[in-house]
N, C-alpha and C positions, 0 to 999 in steps of 0.2 A: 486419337484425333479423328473427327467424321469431319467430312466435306459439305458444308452447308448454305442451301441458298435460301435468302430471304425477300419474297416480293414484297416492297413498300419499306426495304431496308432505311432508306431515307428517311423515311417519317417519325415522329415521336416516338411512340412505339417501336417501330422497326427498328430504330438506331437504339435504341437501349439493349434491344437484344441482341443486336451485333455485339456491342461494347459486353454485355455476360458470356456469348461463345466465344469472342477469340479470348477473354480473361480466361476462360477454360481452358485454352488451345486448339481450338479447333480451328480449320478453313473457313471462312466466310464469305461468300458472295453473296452482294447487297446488290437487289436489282431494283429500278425506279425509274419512273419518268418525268420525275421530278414537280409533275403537278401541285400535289400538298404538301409533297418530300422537298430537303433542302440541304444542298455539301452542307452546310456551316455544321446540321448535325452528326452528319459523317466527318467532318475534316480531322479530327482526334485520330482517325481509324486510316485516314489513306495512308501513310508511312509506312503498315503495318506491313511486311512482306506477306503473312496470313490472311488479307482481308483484298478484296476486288470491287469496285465498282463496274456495273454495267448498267449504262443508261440505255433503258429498253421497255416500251409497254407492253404489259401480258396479254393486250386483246391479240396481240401476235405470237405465234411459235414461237419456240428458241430452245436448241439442242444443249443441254449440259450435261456434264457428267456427275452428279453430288450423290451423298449417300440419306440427306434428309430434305425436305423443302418444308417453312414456313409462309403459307401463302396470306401475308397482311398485305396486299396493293388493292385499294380501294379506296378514296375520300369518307370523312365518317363522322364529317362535319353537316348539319345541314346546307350551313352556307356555301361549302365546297361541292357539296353531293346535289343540289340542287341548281347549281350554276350550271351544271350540262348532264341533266339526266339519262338520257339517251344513253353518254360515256359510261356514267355511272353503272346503269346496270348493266351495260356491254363487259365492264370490268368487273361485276362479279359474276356475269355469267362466263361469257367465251373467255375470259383470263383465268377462271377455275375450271373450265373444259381443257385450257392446254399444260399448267401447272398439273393436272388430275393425268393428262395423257404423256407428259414427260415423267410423272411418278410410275404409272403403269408401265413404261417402256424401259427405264432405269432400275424397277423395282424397289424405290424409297419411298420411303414413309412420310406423309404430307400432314401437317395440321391447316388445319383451316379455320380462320379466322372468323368467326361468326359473330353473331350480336346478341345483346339482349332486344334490340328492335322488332327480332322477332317474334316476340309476344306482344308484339304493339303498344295497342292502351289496355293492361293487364287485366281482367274482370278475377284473377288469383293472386292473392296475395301471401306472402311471398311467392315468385316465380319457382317452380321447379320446372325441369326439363320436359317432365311430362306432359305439361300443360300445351294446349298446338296454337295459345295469341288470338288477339283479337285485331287481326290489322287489317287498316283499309288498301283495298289491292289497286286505289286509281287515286289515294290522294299526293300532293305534292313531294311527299315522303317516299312516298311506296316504288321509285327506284332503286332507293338505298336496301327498304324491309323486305318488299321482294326479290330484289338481286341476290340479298344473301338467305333468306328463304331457300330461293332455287341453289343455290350454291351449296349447302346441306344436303337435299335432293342429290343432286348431282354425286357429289360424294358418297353417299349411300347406296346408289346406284349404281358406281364404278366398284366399291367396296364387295356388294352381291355380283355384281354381273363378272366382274374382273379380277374379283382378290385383292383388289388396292389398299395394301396398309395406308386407312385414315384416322384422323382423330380430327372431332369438332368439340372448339370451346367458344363459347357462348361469352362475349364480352361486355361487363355492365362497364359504366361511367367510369374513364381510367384519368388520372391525371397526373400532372409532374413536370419535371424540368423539362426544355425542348419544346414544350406545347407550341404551336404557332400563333407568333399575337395576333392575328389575325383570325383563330378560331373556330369565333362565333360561339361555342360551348361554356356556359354558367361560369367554371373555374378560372377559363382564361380572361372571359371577358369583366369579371369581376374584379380580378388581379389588374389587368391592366387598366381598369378605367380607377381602380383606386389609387396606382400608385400613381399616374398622371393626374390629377386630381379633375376628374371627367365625373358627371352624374353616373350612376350605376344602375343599369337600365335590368326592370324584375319585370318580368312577362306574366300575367294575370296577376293574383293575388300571392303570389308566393306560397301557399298551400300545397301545391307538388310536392313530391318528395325524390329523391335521389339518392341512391348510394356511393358514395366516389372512392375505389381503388389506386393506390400509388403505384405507378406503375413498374416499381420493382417487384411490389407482390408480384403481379400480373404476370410479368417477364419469368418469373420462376416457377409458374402456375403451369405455361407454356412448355417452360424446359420439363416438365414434373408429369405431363401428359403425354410429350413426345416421347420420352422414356418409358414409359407404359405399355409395352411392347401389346399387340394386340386390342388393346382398346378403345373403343373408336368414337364413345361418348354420342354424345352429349355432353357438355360439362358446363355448368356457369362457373365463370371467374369473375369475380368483382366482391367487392366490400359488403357484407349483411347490414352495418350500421348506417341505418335511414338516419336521414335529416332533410330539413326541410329547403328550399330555395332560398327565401328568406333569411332563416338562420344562417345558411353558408354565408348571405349576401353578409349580414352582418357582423360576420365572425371575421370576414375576409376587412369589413372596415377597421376593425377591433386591432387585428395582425398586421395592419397597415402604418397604424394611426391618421386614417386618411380623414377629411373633412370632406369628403364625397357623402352625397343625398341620397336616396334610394327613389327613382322614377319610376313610376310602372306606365305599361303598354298592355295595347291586348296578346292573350296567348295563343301562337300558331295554330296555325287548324293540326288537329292527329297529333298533338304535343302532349305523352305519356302523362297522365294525373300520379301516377305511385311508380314505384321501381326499388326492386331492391329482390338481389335472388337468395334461394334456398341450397345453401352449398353443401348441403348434406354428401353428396356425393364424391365433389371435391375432396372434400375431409375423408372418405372411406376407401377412396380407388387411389386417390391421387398423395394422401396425406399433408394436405393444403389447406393454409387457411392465411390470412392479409395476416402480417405482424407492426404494418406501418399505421401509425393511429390519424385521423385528418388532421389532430391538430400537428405532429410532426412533418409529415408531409406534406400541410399549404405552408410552413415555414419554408421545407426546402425549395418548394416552387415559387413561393415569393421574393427569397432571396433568386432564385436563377433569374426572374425577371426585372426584377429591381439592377442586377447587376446586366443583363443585357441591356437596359434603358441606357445606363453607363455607359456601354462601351458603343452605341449608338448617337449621343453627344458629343 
């Protein structure tokens, strides 16, 4: 049993990997400030003698004693990461300055939550880790892509300077139950406007493409890196099967049975044209690869929101 804490325990992500460690047995401390995070997704978990809530933001210290930390607190939404950027990159910089300075002083092993953002608008396709992005360092985005930019950085430079057991995994497009309807990201926003029978709003031409990981893969991809004793990555995690926006838009009408429209708008300024990484590495370091297929898991996702819509009536 290890003592585990998780920033952004609350969120989508975060709470599914609470819900994988303590099914393992382990201690769980879920830390959040509840910004993009929300109980409902922990409420399963509070009963747990094994599991703790600490409501606490990481641009502040905080003493604990654990034997791993997964550092997911960040917004990773645009909508949310652009509502107060300022916050945003303050929380991937000075919250992975003090998550990286409690790892050092504890001597645990931290993953660090990273993006595929960081190769911006891709001019490589597929992405491998080698590649250093092509991203704009002043547009509307670039809170988020530089926050965790520097957030790598950072890590690497604790790792040489200090010896800090880290690992950084590189996160494509994840999705699944728990999403926040409120999102703002293709999958949720799709789902929801089709099961409420809303137009379904496609941002340029639908021509983009995306990869989208379930995020149970994800969650084991995580567990599969931390276990890795020594190795500190790089790693992309996320789905190699491209598809297009479009296609998702109208797969997700198909899976619905919705009688929602397809409206387009123009697309974001810095809003990636291709996405989809090269998990060669994944698969040879880590022995990882997605087993959930998209169309299995926009079922399961469609059913969790359909049934949230329910219990909201």
């Amino acid at each position: 049993m290890k003592r585990v804490l998780i920033t952004g325990g609350a969120g989508f992500i975060g709470s599914h990997l609470c819900q994988k460690l303590l099914n393992e047995g382990n201690e769980v401390l879920c830390l959040d400030n509840l910004f993009t995070g929300s109980k409902k997704n922990i409420e399963l978990f509070l009963d747990n003698h094994r599991f703790e809530f600490i409501r606490h933001d990481v641009i502040s210290p905080i003493l604990l004693e654990v034997d791993q930390i997964y550092n997911l607190a960040c917004p990773a939404s645009p909508i949310h990461y652009q509502y107060n950027p300022v916050k945003t990159i303050k929380t991937s910089v000075m919250g992975t300055i003090n998550m990286l300075g409690l790892a050092k002083r504890i001597r645990a092993r931290m993953l660090q939550a990273s993006t595929s953002e960081v190769y911006g608008d891709p001019q490589v396709h597929p992405q491998r880790e080698d590649y250093w992005g092509n991203v704009n360092p002043i547009g509307p985005r670039s809170c988020y892509d530089e926050g965790k930019r520097v957030g790598e950085t950072l890590c690497m430079d604790y790792y040489r300077q200090n010896q800090v057991d880290i690992a950084i995994c590189r996160i494509f497009n994840t999705y699944g139950p728990r999403m926040a309807w409120n999102d703002g990201r293709v999958v949720s926003n799709f789902i929801v406007q089709a099961i409420t029978g809303q137009d379904i709003t496609l941002y340029g031409d639908g021509s983009q493409t995306r990869s989208f990981c379930y995020v149970d893969d994800l969650v084991r991809g995580f567990c599969a890196l931390m276990d890795k004793k020594g190795f500190t990555g790089p790693v992309n995690l996320g789905n190699p099967q491209e598809i297009t926006v479009l296609e998702l838009a109208e797969r997700v009408i198909q899976m619905t049975k919705s009688s929602s429209k397809i409206i387009r708008k123009p697309l974001p300024a810095d809003d990636p044209t291709r996405r989809k990484p090269d998990i060669t590495i994944a698969k040879t370091e880590l022995n990882w690869e997605p087993e959930i297929s998209l169309e299995e898991g926009l079922g399961r996702t469609i059913e969790n929101f359909q049934q949230r819509l329910k219990d909201e009536q």
